[in-house]
C-alpha positions in Angstrom: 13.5 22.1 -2.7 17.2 23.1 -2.2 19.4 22.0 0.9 18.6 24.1 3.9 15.0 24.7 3.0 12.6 24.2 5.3 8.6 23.4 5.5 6.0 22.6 7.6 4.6 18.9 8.3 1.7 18.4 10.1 1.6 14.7 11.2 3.3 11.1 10.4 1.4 8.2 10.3 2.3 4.7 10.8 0.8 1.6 8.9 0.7 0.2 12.7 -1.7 3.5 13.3 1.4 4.6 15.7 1.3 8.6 15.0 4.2 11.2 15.3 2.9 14.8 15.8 5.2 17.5 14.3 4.0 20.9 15.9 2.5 23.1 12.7 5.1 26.0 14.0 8.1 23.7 13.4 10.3 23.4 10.4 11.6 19.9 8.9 15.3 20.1 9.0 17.9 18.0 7.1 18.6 16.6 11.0 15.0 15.5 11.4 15.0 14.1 8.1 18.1 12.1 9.2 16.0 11.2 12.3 13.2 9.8 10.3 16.1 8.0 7.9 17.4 6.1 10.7 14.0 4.8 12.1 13.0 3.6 8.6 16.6 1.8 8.0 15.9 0.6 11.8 12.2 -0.8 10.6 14.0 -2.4 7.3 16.4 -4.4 9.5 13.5 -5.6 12.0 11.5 -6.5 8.5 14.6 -8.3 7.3 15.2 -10.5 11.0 11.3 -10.5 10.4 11.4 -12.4 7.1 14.7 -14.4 7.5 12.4 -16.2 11.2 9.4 -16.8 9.1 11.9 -18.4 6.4 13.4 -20.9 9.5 9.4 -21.5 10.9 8.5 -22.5 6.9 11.8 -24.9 6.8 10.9 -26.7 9.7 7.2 -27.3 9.4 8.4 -28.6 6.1 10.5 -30.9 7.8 7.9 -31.8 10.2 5.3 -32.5 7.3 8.2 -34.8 5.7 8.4 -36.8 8.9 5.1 -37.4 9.4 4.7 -38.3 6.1 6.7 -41.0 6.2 5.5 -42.6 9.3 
């Protein structure tokens, strides 16, 4: 596919079984494309905040596990 080329795309689906319906009659530009970029960079920084709080809970329930361990 070159740059400026345009095709049709029927539905997006989400693992979270969120959908995004594209209209059949409408074409997938290089701006939607950027759209859809932007939410999945958007999703990769929630994922990241995501990972870095279940990291913190881990660290102190370890902590809490060391205490009571030594009581």
């Amino acid at each position: 596919m070159e740059e400026g080329e345009v095709y049709e795309v029927g539905e997006i689906v989400t693992t979270t079984s969120d959908v995004d319906v594209v209209e059949e009659e409408s074409h997938f530009t290089s701006e939607s494309a950027q759209i859809l970029i932007g939410e999945i960079m958007g999703c990769n920084r929630d994922l990241e905040n995501i990972k870095e709080n279940i990291n913190d809970v881990k660290k102190k329930m370890k902590n809490i596990i060391d205490v009571l361990g030594r009581i």
